[in-house]
C-alpha positions in Angstrom: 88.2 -64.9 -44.8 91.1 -66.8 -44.1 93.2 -65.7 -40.6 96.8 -65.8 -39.2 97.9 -65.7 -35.4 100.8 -63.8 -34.8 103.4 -65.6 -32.5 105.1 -64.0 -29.3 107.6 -63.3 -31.7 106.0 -61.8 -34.0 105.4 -64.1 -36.4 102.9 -65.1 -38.7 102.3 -68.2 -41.3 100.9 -66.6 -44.2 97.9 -69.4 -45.0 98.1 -71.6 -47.9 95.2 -70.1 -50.3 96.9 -66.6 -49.8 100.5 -67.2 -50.5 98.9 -69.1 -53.8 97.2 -66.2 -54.8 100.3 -63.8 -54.3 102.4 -66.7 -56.0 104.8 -66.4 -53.5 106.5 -69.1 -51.4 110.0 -69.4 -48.9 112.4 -66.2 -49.3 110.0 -64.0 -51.2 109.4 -61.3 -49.6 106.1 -59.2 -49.2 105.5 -55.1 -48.6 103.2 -53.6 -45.8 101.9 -50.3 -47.1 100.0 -48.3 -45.0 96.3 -47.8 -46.8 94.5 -45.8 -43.7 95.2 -45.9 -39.9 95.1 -49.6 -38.7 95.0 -50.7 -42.4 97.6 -52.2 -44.5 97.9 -53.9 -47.6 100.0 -56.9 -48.8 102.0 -56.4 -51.6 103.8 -59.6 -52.9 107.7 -58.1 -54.0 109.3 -61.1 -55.3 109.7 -59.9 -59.0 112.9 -58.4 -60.2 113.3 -54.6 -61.0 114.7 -55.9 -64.7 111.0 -57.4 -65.7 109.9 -53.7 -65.9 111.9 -53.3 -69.0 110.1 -52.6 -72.0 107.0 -51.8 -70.0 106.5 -48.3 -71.3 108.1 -48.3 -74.7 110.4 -46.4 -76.0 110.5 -42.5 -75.6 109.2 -40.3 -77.7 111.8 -37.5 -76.6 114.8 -38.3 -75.2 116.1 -36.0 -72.6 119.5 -34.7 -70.6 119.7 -35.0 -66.9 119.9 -31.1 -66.8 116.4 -30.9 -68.7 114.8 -33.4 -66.6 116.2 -31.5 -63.6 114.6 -28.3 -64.9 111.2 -30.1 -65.7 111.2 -31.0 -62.1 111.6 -28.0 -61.1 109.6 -25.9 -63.1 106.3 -28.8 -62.5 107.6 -28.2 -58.2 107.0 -24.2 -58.8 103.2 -24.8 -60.8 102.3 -26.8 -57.4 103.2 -23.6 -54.7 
């Protein structure tokens, strides 16, 4: 299992085998989300926002603001 030391500043180096599994490299950057108390997991976030387009297609409806807003809403009530 491969290991890091963190520095007195905090710092880590992220080893080699990892960073090539996450394809990431200098200036990506990488998310710590909380899994369980005193677990996290490493989320490589160097792709763009844009490469989700297309992902899901196109919709079947299309919808206002003002019937999304009331979608919301009325799904918000079921849950009380």
């Amino acid at each position: 299992m491969p290991t890091a030391t963190i520095t007195s500043r905090g710092r880590i180096t992220i080893p080699v085998n990892v960073r090539q599994a996450l394809a990431v490299g200098a200036g990506d950057r990488i998310e710590f989300v909380q899994i369980e108390t005193g677990q996290f997991l490493l989320i490589a976030a160097n792709h763009s926002v844009t490469e989700l387009k297309g992902m899901f297609g196109k919709p079947t409806k299309v919808m206002s603001v003002q019937e999304m807003n009331q979608a919301v809403a009325a799904r918000g009530m079921e849950e009380r």
